[in-house]
VMD Tcl script that draws the C-alpha trace (Angstrom):
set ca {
  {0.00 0.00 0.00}
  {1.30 3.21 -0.83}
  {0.29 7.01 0.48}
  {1.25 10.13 0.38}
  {1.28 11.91 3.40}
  {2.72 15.22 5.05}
  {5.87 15.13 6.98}
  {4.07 15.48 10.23}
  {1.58 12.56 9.32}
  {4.76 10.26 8.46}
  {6.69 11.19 11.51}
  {2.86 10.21 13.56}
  {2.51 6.95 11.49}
  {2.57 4.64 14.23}
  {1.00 6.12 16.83}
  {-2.67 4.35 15.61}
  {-1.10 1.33 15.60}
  {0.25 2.30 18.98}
  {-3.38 2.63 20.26}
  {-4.23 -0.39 19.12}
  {-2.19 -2.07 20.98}
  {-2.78 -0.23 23.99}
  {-6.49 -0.96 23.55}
  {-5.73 -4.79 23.19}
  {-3.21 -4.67 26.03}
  {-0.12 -5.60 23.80}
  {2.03 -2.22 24.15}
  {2.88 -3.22 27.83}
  {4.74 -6.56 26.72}
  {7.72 -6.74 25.04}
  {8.70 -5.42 21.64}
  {11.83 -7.59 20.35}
  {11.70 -5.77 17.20}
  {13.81 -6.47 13.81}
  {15.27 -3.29 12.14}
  {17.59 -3.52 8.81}
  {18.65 -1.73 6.52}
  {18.48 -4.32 2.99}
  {20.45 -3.39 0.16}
  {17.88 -1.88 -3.11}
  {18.60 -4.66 -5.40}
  {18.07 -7.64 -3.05}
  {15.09 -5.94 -1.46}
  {12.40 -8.51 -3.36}
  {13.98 -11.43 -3.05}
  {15.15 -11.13 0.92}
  {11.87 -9.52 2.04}
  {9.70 -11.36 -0.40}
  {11.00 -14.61 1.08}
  {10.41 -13.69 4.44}
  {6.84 -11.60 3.78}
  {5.63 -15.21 2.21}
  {5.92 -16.75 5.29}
  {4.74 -14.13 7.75}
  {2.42 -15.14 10.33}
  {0.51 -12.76 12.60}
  {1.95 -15.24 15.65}
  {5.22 -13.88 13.74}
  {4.78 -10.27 14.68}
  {2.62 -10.39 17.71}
  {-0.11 -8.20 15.38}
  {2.78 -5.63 15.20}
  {2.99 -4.01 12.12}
  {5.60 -4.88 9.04}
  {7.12 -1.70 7.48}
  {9.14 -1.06 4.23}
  {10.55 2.40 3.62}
  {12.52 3.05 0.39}
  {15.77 5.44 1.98}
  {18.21 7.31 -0.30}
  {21.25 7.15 0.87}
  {23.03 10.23 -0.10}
  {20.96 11.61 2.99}
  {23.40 9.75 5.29}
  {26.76 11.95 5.96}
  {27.34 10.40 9.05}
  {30.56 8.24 8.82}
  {29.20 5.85 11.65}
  {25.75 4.99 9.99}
  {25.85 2.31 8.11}
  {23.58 1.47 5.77}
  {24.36 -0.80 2.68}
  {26.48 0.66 -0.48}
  {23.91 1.60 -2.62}
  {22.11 5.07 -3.70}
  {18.74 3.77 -2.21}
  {18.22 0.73 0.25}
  {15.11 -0.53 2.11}
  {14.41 -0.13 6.09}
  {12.85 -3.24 6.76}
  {11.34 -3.50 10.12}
  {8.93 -6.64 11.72}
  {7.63 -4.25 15.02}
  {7.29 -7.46 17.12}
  {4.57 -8.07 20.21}
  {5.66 -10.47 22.08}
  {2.88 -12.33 24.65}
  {5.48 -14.35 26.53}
  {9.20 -14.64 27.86}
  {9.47 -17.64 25.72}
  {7.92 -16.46 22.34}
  {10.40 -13.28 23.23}
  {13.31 -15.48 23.24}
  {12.07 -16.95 19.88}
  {11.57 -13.77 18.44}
  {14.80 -12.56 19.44}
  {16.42 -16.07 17.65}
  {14.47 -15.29 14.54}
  {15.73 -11.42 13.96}
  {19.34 -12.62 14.64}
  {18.65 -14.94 11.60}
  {16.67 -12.29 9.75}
  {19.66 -10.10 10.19}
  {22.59 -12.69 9.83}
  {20.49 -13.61 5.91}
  {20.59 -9.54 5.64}
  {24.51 -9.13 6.74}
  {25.32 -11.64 4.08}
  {23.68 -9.73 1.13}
  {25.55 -6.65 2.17}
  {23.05 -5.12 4.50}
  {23.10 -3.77 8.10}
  {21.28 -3.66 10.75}
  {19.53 -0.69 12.21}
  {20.69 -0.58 15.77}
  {17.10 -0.10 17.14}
  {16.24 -3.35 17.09}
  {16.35 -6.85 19.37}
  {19.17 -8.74 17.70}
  {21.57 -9.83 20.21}
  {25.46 -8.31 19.19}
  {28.51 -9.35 20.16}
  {32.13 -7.31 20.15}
  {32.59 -9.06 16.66}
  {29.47 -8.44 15.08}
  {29.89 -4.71 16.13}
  {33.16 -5.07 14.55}
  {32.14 -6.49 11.64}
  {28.71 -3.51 11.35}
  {31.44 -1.17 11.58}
  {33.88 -2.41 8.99}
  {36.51 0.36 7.34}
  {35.54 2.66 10.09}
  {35.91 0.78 13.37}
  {39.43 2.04 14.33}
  {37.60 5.66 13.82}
  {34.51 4.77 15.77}
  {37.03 3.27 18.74}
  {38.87 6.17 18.81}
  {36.04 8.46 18.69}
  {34.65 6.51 21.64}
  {37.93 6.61 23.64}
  {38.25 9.92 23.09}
  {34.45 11.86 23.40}
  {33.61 8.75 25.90}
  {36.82 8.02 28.15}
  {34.64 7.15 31.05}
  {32.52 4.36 28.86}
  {28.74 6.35 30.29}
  {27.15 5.75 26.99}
  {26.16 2.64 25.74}
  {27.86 0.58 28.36}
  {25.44 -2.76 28.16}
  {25.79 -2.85 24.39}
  {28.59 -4.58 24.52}
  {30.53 -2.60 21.63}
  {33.63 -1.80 24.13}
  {34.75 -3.83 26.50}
  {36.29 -0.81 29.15}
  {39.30 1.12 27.79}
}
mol new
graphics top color blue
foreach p $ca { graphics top sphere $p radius 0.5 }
foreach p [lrange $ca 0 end-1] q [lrange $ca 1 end] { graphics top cylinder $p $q radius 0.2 }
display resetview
């Protein structure tokens, strides 16, 4: 489905679906969202693969999105998004009714993500995909010594993102 919408209205989106799942007492469990960032030219394929399969157990009757993103808009050396001039933010906004169907949800966007990675796309660092020092590593590519050094230096006394597990003290 496509609209058109003003910039206000797209930044509000989500805030029905929000309701909704206040009003059906979903919003208060947890949200192990996947967030990535697919390369343009294996956008069918990887999301059409996973869209056929798609239950509403899947999500948790969270919403899918799909946002076409061109990536000249990016400047930011530590963003990464996939090589390409536009690429695809793919994102399964996961409900979760248990601590067990959590843990499988979490399982499934480390796969989603790990079948993303290996096309040459990234993930969005909003999501519930557990990282380890390597993976960050490996997100980070050509610019990791930068981003370590930028942390070392703007950071020295590790108070932002300590639990992500990026750095490991310094």
């Amino acid at each position: 489905q496509i609209e058109d919408r003003t910039y206000f209205d797209f930044l509000n989106r989500l805030a029905p679906t929000v309701e909704f799942l206040k009003s059906i007492g979903a919003w208060f469990l947890p949200h192990p969202w996947s967030d990535v960032f697919v390369p343009g030219s294996e956008v069918d394929q990887y999301v059409g693969d996973i869209a056929a399969n798609l239950t509403l157990e899947d999500t948790g009757q969270g919403p899918v999105l799909l946002y076409p993103v061109k990536t000249a808009r990016f400047t930011q050396p530590f963003f990464r998004v996939p090589d390409e001039s536009v690429v695809f933010l793919f994102s399964i906004l996961r409900t979760a009714p248990s601590k067990e169907v959590a843990e499988q949800m979490v399982a499934d966007n480390r796969e989603l993500f790990e079948r993303n990675r290996d096309l040459g796309g990234y993930r969005y660092a909003i999501g519930a995909v557990p990282f380890s020092r390597s993976d960050w590593r490996q997100h980070f590519g050509r610019v990791w010594r930068a981003f370590r050094d930028a942390k070392w230096r703007y950071d020295p006394d590790n108070v932002l993102t300590p639990g992500q597990g990026i750095f490991r003290g310094h």
